[in-house]
N, C-alpha and C positions, 0 to 999 in steps of 0.2 A: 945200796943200803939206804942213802938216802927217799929213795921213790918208797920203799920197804916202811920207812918207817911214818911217813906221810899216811901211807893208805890203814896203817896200823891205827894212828892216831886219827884217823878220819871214819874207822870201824868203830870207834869209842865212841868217840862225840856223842852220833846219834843218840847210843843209849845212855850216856850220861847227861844229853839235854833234852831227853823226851818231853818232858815238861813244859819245855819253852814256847813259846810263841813265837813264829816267824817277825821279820821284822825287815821294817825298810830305812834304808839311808836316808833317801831325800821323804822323812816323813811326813811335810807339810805337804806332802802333794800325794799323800794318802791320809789325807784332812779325815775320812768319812772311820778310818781303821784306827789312826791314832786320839781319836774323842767323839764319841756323840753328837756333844755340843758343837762341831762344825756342820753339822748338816744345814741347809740354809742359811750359811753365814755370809754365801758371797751379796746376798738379800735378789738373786738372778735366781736361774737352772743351770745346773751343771752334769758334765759328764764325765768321767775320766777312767783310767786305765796306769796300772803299775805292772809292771815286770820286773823280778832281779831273780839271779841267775848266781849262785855262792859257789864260790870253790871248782867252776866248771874241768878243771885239769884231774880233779878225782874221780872217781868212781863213784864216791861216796858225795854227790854237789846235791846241794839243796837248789830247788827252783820254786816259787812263787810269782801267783796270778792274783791280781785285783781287778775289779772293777767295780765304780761305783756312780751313784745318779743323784743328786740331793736337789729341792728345791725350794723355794721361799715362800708361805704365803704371809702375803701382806697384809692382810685385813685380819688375821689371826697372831701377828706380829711370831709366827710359827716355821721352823724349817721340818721337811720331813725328807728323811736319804733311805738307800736301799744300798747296800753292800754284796759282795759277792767276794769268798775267798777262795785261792783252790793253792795247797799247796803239797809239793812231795819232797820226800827224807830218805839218805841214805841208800843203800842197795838194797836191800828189804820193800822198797817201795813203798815206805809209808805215807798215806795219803789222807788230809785232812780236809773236807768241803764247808764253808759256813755261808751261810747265808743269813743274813741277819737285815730287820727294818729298823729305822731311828727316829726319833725325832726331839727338836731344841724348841725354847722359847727362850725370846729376845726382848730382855726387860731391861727398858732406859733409865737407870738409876738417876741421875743428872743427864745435862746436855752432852758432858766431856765422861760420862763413866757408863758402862754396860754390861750386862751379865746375862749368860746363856746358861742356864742348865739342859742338859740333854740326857736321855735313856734309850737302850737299845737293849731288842729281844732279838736272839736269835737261833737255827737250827744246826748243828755241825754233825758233821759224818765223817768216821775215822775207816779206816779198813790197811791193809795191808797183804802184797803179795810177795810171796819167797822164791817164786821161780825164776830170776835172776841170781842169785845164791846159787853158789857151787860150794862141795862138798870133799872129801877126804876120798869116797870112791868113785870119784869121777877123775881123779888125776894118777900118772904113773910117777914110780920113783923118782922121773927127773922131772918133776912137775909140769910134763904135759896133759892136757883134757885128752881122758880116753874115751868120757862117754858123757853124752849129752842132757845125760837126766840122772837123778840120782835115786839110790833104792829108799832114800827117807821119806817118810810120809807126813806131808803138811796140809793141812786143811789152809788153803788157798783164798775161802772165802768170808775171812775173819773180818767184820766190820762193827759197830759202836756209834748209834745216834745219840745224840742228847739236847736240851736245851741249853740257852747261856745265854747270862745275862752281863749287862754293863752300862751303869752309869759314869756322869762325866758333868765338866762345869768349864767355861772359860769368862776369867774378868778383864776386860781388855779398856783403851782409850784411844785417842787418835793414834797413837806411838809404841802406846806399849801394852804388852797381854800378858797372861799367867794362865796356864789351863793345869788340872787335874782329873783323871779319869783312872777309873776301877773295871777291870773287867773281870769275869769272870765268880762272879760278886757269889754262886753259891757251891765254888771249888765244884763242879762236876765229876763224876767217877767219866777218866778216857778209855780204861782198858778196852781192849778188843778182844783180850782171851780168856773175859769171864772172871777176873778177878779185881780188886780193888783200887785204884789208882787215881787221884784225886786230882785234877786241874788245877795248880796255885793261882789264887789271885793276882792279878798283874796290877801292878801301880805305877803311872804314869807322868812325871812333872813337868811340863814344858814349857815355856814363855822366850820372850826375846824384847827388843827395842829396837824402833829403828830412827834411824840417824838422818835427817833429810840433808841434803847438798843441794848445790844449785842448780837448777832444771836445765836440761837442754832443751833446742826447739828441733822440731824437724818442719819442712814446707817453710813458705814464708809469707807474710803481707798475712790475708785473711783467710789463707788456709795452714797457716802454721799451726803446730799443737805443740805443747808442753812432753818434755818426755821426762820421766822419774830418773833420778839420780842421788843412789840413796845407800848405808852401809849398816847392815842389820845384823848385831848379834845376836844369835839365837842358842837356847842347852834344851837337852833332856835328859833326863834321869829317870830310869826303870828300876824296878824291883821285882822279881817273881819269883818265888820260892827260896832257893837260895842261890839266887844269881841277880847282880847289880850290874849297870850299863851306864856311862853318863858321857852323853855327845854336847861336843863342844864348839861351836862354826859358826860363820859368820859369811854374809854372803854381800858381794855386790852387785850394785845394779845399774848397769849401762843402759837403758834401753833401746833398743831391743832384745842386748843381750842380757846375763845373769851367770855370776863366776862365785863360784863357791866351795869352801875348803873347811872343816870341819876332824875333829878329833875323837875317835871312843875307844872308851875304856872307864878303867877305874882303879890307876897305877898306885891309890895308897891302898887296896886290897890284893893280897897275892893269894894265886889261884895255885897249889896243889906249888906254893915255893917258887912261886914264877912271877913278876910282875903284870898286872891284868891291864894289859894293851893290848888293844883289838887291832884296828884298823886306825889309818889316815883315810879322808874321802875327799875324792876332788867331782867338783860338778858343773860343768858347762851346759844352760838353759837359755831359751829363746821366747820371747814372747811377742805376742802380736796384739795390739789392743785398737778396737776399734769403737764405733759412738758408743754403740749396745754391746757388743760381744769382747770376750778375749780367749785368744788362741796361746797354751801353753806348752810347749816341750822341752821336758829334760834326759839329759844323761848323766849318770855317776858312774865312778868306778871308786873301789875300794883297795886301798893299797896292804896289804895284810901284813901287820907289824909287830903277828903273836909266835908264837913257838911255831905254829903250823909252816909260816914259812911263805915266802911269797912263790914257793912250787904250784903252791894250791889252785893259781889263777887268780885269786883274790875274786873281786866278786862286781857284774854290770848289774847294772840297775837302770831302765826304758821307764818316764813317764811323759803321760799324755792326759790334757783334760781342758774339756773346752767350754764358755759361762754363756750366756747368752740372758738378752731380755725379754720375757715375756708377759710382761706387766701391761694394765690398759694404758693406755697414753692418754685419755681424756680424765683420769684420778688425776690430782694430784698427788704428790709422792708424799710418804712420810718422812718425817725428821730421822735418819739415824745414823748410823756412825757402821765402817766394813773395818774387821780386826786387818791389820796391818802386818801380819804374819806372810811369809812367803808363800808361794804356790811350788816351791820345788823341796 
């Protein structure tokens, strides 16, 4: 009864959060999806990739692909990124593709204050396939499949292009940052069967602080380096149509390592008479930092602490994203300041 009523509540979902936005845990290290205004912030090139994978114990698991490229130029005090989304819903197979360009500028308000406004245009593609769906005449009285395909008739090839748009801003300092981002700024009709269904706007809050402690060294004598050792509260707070989100975490940082634990939900709002607690998320990350480059990897997992149930599988989450310089080395550099936000 219990698997029964999982898969019950997992047949709902979908179409009670059509609306939504996929979303990722470790959101700073989907820097280019959760604002604009990171595109060229590492003031490098970057590369990177996200994976998470919800609910895999259902039928009904959502899976999401990112991947993104941003880069800095300097002599335009400019970043310009390139996004990529691909994600799928539900047993229905619904399927959303965006592909979207960005780009920031980096205005030095003081020596210690700076602000990014950033804007992105982009392309998405929805569609949807039903031939996984099984039906009433395909099983016998004892609920076994007695036949492979069923007599209903679906038009198979139902999809929905549209534009969308999103701006965004972050004001940040050595320590600490503040961003705001809007997506989806002209509500888009999403349907894919021809009738009317509007995109909500997504609102976006997020900022943190971080805390320095005392450095460790690695090597010694003239090749030692300084390693970061530091504890960073970070929140976010979403809004989209009528669903609120507000993550709570705080991460530290060993280097090379990075241990992170963070809370969402939004437990003074109850959802349908139920307290709105999502998840607990824990995250164990790696970095590798060298003169020019940094090599990032993380993992999360999500501990699922809502009515769903931790049957569901809760939900992994794979990031990867790696900076590099490619600046001339006979300029010299300009004066600026990198937001101090996490990469996981």
């Amino acid at each position: 009864m219990n698997k029964l009523r999982l898969i019950f509540i997992a047949l709902l979902f979908p179409l009670a959060a059509f609306a939504q936005d996929p979303q990722f845990s470790q959101f700073y290290a989907a820097p280019l999806y959760l604002n604009p205004a990171f595109a060229g912030s590492t003031q490098y090139t970057r590369v990177g990739m996200n994976y998470r994978n919800q609910w895999p114990s259902l039928d009904a698991s959502f899976t999401t692909t990112s991947l993104f490229a941003d880069h800095y130029i300097e002599d335009y005090n400019s970043g310009v990124g390139f996004l990529f989304t691909y994600d799928r819903e539900g047993l229905a197979g619904l399927r959303s593709m965006n592909v979207s360009l960005q780009y920031a500028y980096q205005l030095n308000i003081t020596d210690k204050l700076s602000f990014r406004p950033g804007f992105q245009v982009g392309y998405v593609n929805r569609s949807v396939n039903f031939d996984k769906l099984t039906f009433g005449d395909q099983f016998n009285a004892n609920g076994q499949i007695i036949s492979p395909v069923t007599a209903e008739q679906f038009n198979t090839g139902l999809s929905k292009g549209f534009v969308d748009l999103g701006v965004g801003g972050l004001m940040y300092t050595e320590k600490a940052w503040f961003g705001v981002s809007v997506h989806h700024l002209t509500e888009p009709n999403q349907s894919v069967i021809g009738e009317s269904s509007a995109l909500p706007r997504k609102f976006s809050y997020h900022g943190g602080y971080k805390i320095m402690l005392k450095d460790g060294v690695m090597g010694q004598g003239l090749f030692s380096r300084k390693r970061e050792r530091s504890v960073t509260p970070t929140f976010q707070y979403k809004n989209q149509g009528e669903f609120d989100q507000l993550d709570l975490g705080l991460y530290l940082t060993l280097e090379p390592i990075i241990i992170g634990t963070w809370y969402r939900g939004l437990p003074m709002k109850q959802v349908d008479g139920f307290a709105n607690n999502e998840a607990i998320v824990m995250l164990f990350g790696f970095t590798k930092k060298g003169k020019e480059d940094v090599l990032n990897i993380g993992y999360s997992y999500d501990i699922t602490i809502s009515q769903l149930g931790a049957s569901s599988g809760g939900a992994h989450e794979f990031t990867m994203s790696y900076t590099w310089s490619n600046r001339d080395p006979r300029k010299p550099p300009k004066s600026k300041m990198r937001i101090p936000c996490p990469d996981f």
